[in-house]
mmCIF file of the N, C-alpha and C atoms, coordinates in Angstrom:
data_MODEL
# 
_entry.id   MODEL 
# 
loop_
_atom_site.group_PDB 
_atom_site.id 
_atom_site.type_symbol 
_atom_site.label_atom_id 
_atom_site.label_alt_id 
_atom_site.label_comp_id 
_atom_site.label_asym_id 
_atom_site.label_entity_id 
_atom_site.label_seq_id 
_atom_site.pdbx_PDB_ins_code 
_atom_site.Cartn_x 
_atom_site.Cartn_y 
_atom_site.Cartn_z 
_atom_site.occupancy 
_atom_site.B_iso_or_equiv 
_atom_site.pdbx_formal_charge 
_atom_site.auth_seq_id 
_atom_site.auth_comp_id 
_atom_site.auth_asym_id 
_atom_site.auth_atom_id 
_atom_site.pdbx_PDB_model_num 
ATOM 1   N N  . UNK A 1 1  ? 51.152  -115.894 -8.632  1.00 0.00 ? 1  UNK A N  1 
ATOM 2   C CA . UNK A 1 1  ? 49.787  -115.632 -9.096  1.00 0.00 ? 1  UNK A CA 1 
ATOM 3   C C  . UNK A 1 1  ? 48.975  -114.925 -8.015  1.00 0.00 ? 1  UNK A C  1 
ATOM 4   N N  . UNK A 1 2  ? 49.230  -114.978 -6.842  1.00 0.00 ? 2  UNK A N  1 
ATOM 5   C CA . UNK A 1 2  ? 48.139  -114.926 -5.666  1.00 0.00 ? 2  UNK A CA 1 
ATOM 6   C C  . UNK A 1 2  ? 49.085  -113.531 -5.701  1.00 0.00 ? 2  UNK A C  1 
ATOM 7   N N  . UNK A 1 3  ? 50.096  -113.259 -5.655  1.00 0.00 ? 3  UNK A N  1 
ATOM 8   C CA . UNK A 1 3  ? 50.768  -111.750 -5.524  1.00 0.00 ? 3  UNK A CA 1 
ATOM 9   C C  . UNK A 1 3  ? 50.245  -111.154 -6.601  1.00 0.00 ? 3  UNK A C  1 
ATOM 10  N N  . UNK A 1 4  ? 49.864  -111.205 -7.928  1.00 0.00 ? 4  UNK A N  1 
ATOM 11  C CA . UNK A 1 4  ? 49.525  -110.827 -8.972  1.00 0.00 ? 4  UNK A CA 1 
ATOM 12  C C  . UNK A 1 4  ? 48.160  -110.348 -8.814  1.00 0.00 ? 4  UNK A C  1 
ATOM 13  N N  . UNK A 1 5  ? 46.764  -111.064 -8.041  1.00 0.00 ? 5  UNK A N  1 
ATOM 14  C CA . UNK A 1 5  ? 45.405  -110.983 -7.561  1.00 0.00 ? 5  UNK A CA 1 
ATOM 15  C C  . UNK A 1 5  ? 45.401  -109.705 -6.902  1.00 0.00 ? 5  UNK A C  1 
ATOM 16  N N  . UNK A 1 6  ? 46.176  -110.010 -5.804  1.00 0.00 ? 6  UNK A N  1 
ATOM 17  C CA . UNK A 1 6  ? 46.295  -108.798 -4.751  1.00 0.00 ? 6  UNK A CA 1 
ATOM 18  C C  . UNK A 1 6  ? 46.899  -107.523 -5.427  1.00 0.00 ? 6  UNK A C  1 
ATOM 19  N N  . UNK A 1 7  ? 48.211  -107.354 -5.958  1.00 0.00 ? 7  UNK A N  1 
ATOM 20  C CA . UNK A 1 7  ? 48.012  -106.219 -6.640  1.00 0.00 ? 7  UNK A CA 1 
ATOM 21  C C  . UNK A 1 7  ? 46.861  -105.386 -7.476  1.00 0.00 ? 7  UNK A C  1 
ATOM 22  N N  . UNK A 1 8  ? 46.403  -106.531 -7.766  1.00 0.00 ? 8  UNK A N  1 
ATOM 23  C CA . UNK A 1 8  ? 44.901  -105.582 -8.743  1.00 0.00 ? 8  UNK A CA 1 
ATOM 24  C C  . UNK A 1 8  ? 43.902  -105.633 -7.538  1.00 0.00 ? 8  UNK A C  1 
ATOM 25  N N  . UNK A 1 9  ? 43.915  -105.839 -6.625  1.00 0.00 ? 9  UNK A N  1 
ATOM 26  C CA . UNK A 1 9  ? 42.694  -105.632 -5.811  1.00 0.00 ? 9  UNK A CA 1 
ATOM 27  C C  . UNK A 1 9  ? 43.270  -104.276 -5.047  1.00 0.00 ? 9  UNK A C  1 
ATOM 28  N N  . UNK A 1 10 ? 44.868  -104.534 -4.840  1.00 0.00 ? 10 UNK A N  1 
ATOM 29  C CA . UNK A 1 10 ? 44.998  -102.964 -3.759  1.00 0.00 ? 10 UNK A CA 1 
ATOM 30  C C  . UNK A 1 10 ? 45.010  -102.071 -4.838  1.00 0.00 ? 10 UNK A C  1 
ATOM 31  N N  . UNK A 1 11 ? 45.187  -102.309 -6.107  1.00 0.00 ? 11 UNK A N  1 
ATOM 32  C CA . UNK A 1 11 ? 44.961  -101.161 -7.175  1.00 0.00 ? 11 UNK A CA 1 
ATOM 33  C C  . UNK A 1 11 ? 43.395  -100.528 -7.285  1.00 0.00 ? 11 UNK A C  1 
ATOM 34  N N  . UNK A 1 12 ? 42.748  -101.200 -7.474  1.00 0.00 ? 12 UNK A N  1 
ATOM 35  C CA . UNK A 1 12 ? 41.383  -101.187 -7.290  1.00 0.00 ? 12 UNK A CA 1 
ATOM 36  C C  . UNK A 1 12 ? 40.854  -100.340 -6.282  1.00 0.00 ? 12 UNK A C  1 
ATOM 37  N N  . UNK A 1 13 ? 40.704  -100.991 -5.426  1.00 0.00 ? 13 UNK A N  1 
ATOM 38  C CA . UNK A 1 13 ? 41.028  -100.707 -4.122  1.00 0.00 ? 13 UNK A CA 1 
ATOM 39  C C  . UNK A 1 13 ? 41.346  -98.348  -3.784  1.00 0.00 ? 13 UNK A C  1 
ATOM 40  N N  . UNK A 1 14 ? 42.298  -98.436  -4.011  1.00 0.00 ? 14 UNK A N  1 
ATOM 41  C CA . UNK A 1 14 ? 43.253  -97.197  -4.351  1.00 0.00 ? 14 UNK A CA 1 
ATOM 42  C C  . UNK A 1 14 ? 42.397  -96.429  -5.006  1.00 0.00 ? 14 UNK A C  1 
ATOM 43  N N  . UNK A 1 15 ? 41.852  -96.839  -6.339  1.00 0.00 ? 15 UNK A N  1 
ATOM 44  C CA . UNK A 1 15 ? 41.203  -96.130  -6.903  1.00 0.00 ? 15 UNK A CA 1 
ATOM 45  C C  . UNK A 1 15 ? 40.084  -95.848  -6.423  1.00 0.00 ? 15 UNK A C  1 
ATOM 46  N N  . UNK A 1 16 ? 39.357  -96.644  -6.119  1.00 0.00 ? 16 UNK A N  1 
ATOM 47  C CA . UNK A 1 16 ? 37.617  -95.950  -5.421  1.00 0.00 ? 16 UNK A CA 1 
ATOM 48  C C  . UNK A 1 16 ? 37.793  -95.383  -4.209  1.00 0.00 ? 16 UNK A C  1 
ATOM 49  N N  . UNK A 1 17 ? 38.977  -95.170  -3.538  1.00 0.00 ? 17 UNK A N  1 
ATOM 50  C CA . UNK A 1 17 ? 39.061  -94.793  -2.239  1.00 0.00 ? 17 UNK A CA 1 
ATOM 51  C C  . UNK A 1 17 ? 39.360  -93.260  -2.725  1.00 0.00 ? 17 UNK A C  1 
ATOM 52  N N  . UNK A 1 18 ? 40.205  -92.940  -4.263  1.00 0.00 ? 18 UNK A N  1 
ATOM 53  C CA . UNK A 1 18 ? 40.464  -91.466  -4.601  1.00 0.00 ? 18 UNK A CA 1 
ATOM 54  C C  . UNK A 1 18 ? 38.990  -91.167  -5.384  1.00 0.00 ? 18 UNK A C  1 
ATOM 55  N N  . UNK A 1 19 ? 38.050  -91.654  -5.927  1.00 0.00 ? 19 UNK A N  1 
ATOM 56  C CA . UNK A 1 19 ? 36.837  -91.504  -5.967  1.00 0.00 ? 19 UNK A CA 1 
ATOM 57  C C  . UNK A 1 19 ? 35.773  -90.736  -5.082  1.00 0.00 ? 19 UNK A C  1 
ATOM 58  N N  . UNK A 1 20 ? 36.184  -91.644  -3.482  1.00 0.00 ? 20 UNK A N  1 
ATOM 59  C CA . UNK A 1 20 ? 35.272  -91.441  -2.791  1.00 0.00 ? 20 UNK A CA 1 
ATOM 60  C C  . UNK A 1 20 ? 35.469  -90.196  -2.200  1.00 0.00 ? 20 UNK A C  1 
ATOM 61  N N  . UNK A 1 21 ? 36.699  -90.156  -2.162  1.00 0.00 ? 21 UNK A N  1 
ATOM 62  C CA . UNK A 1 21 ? 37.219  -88.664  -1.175  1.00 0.00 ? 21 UNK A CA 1 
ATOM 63  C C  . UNK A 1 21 ? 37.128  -87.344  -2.128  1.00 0.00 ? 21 UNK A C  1 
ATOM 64  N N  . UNK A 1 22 ? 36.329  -88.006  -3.801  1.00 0.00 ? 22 UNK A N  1 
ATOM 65  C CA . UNK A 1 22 ? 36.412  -86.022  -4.322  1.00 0.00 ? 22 UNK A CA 1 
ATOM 66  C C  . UNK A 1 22 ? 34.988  -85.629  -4.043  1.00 0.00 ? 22 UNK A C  1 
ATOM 67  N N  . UNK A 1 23 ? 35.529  -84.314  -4.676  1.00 0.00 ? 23 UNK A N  1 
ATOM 68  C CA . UNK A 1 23 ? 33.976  -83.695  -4.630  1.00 0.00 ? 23 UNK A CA 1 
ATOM 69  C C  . UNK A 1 23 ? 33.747  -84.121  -5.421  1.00 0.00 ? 23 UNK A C  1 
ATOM 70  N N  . UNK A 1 24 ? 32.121  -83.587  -5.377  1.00 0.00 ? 24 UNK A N  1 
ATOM 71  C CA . UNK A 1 24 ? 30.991  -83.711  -6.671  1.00 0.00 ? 24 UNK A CA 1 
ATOM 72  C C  . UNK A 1 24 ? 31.664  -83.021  -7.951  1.00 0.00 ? 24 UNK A C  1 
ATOM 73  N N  . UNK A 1 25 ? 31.860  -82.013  -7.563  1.00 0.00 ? 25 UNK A N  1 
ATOM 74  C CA . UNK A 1 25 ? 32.501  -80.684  -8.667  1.00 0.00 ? 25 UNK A CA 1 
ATOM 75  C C  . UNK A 1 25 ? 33.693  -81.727  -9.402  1.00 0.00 ? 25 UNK A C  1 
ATOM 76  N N  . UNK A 1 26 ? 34.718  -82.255  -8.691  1.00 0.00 ? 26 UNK A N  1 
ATOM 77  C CA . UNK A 1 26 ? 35.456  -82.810  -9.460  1.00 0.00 ? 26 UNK A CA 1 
ATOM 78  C C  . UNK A 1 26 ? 35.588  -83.930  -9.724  1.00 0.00 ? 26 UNK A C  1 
ATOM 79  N N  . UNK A 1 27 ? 34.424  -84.752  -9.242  1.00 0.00 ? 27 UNK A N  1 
ATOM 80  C CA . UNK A 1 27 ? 33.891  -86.009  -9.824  1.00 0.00 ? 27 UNK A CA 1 
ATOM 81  C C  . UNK A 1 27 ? 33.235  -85.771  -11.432 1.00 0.00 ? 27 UNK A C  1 
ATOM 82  N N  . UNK A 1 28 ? 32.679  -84.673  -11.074 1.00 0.00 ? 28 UNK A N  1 
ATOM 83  C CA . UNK A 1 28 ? 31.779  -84.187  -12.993 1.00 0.00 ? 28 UNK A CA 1 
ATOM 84  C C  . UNK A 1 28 ? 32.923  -84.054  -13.603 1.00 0.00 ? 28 UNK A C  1 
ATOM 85  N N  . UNK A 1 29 ? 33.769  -83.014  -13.299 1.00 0.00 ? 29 UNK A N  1 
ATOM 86  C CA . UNK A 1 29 ? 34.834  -82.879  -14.086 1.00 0.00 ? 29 UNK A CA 1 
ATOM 87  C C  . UNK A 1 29 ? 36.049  -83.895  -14.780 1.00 0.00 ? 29 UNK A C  1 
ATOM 88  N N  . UNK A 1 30 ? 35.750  -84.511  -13.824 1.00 0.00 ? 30 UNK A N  1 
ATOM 89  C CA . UNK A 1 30 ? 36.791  -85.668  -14.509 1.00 0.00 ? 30 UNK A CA 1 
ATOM 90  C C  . UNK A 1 30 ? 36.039  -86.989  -15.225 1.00 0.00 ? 30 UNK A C  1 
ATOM 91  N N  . UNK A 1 31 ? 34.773  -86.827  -15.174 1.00 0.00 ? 31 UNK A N  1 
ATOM 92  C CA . UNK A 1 31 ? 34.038  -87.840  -16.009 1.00 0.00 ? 31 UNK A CA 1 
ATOM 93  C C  . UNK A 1 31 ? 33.523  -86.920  -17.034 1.00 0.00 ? 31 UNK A C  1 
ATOM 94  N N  . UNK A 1 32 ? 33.557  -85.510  -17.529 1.00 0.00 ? 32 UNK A N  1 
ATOM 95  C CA . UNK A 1 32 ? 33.517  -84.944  -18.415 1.00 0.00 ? 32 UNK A CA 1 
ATOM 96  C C  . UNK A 1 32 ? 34.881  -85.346  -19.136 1.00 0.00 ? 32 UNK A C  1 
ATOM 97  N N  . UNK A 1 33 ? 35.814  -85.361  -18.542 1.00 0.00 ? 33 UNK A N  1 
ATOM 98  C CA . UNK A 1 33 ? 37.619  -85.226  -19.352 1.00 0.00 ? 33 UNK A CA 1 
ATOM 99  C C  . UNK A 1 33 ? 37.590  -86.684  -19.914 1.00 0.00 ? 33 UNK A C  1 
ATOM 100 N N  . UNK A 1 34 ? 36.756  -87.581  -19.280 1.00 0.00 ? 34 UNK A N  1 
ATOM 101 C CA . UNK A 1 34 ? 37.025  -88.998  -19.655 1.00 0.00 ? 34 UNK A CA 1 
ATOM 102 C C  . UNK A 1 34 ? 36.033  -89.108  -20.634 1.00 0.00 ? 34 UNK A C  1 
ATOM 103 N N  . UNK A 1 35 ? 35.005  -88.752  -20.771 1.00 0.00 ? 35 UNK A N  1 
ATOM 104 C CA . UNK A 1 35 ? 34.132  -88.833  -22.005 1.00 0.00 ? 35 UNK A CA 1 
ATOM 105 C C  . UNK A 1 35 ? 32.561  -89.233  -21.535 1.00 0.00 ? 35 UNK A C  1 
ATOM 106 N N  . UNK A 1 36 ? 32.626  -89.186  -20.213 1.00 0.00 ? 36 UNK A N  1 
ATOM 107 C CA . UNK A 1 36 ? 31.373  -89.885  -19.390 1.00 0.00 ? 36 UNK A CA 1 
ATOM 108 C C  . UNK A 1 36 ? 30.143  -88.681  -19.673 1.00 0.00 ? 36 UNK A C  1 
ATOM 109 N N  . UNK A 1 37 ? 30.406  -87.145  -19.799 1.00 0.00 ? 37 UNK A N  1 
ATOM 110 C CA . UNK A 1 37 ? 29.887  -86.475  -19.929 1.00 0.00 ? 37 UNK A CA 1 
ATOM 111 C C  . UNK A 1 37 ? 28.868  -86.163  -17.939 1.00 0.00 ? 37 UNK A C  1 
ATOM 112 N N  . UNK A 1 38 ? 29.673  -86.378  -17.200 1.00 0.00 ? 38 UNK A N  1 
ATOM 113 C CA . UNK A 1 38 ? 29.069  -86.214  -16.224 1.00 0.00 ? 38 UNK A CA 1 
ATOM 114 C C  . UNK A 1 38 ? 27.894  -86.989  -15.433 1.00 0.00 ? 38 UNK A C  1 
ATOM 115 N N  . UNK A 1 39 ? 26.834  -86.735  -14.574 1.00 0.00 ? 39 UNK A N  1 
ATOM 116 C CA . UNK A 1 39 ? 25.704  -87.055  -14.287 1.00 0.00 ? 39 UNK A CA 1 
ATOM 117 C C  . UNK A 1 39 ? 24.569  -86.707  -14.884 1.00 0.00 ? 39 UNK A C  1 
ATOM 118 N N  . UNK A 1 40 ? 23.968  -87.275  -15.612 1.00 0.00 ? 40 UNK A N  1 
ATOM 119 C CA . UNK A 1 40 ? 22.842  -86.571  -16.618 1.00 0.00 ? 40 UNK A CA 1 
ATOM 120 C C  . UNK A 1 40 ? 21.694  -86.739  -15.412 1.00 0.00 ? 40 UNK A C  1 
ATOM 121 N N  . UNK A 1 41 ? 20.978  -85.765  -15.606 1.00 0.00 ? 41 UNK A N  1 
ATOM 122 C CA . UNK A 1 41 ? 19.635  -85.847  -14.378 1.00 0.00 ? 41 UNK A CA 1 
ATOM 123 C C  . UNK A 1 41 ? 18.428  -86.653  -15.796 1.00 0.00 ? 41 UNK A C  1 
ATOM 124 N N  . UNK A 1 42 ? 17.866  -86.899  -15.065 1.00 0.00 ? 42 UNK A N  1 
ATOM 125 C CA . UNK A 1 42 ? 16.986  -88.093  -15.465 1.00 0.00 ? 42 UNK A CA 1 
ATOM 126 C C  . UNK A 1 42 ? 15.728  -87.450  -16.334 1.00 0.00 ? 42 UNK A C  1 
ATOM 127 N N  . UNK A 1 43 ? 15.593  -87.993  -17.531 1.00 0.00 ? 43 UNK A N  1 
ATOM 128 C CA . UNK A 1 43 ? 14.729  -87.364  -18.561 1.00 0.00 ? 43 UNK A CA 1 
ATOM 129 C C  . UNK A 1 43 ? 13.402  -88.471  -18.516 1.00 0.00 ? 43 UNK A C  1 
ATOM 130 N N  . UNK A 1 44 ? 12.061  -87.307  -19.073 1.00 0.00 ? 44 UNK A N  1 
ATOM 131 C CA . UNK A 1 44 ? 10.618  -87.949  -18.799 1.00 0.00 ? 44 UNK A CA 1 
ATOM 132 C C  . UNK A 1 44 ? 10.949  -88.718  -20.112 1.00 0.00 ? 44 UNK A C  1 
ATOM 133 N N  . UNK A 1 45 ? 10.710  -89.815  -20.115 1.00 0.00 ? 45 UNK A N  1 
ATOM 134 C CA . UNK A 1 45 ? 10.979  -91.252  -21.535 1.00 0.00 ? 45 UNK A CA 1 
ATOM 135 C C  . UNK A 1 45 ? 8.811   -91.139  -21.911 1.00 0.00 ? 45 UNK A C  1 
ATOM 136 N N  . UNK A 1 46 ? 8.390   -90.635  -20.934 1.00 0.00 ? 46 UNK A N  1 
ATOM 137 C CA . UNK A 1 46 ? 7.037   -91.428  -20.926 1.00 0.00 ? 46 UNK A CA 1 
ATOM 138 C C  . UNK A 1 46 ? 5.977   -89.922  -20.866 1.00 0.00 ? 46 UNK A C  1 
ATOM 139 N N  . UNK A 1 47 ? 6.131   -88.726  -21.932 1.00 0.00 ? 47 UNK A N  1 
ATOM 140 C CA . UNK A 1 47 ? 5.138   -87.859  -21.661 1.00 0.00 ? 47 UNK A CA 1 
ATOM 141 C C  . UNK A 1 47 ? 3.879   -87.920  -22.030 1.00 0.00 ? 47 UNK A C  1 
ATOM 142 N N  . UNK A 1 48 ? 3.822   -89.136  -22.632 1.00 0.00 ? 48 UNK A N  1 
ATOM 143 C CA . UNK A 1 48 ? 2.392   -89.340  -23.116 1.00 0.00 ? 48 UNK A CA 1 
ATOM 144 C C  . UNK A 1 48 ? 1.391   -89.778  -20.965 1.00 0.00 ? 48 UNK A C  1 
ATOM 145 N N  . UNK A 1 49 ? 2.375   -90.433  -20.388 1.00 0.00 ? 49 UNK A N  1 
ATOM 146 C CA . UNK A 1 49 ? 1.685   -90.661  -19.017 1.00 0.00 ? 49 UNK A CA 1 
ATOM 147 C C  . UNK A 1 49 ? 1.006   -89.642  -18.473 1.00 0.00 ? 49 UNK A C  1 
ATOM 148 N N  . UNK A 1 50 ? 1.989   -88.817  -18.486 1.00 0.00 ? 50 UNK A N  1 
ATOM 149 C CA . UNK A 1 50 ? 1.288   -87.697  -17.594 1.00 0.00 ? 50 UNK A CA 1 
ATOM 150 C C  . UNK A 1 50 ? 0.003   -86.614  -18.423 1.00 0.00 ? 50 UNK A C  1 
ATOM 151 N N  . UNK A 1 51 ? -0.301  -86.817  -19.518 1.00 0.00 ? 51 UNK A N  1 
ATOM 152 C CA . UNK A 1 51 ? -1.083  -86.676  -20.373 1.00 0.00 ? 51 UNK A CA 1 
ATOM 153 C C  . UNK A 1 51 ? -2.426  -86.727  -20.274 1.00 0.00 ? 51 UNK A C  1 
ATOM 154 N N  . UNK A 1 52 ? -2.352  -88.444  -19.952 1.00 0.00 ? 52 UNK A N  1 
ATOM 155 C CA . UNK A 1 52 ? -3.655  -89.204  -19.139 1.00 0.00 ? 52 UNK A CA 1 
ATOM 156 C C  . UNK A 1 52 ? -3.965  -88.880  -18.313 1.00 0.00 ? 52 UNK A C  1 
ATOM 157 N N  . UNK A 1 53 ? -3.205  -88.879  -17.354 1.00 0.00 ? 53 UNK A N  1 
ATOM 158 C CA . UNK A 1 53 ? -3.194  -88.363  -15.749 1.00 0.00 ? 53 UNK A CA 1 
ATOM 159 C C  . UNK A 1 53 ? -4.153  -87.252  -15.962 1.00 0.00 ? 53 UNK A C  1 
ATOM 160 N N  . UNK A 1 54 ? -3.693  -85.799  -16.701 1.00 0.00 ? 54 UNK A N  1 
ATOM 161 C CA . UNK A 1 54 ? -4.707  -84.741  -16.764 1.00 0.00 ? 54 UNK A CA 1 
ATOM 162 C C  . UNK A 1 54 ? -5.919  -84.471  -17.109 1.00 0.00 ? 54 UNK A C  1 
ATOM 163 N N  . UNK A 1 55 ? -5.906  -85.739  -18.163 1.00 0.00 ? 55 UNK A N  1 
ATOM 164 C CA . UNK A 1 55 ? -7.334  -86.143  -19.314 1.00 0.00 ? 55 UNK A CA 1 
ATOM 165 C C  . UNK A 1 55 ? -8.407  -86.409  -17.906 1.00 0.00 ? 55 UNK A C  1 
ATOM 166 N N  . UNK A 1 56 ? -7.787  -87.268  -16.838 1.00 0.00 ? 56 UNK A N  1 
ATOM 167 C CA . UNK A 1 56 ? -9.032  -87.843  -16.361 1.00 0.00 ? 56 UNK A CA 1 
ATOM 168 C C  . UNK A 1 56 ? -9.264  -87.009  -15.433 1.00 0.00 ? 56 UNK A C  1 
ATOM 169 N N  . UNK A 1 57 ? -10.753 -86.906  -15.459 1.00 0.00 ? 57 UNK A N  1 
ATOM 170 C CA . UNK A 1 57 ? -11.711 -85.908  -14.633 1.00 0.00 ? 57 UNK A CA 1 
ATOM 171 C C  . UNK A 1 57 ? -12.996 -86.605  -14.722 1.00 0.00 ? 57 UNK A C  1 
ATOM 172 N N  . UNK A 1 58 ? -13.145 -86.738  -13.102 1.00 0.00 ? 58 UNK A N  1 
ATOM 173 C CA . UNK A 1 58 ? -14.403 -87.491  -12.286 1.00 0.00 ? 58 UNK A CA 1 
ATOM 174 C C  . UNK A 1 58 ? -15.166 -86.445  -11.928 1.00 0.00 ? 58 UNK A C  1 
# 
């Protein structure tokens, strides 16, 4: 059992270490091939905020 643990940890392991060493370029790419669709950059959820922001005038 304890040989069984350790295999999935040096598996593990293995894997984020081939993670860490890609590029960006083929980090997107391979979370495009997997279905991740990449890094999405971060969308305004809240345009009514900045709305206000302009409304007010002192």
């Amino acid at each position: 059992m304890i040989n069984f643990i350790l295999g999935v940890l040096v598996t593990i392991g293995i894997f984020f270490l081939c993670l860490w060493a890609m590029k960006p370029e083929e980090f997107k790419a391979l979370m495009k091939s997997i279905g991740g669709g990449g890094i999405r950059p971060p969308v305004n959820n809240n345009p009514k905020e900045v709305e206000e922001e302009e409304e007010i005038d002192d």
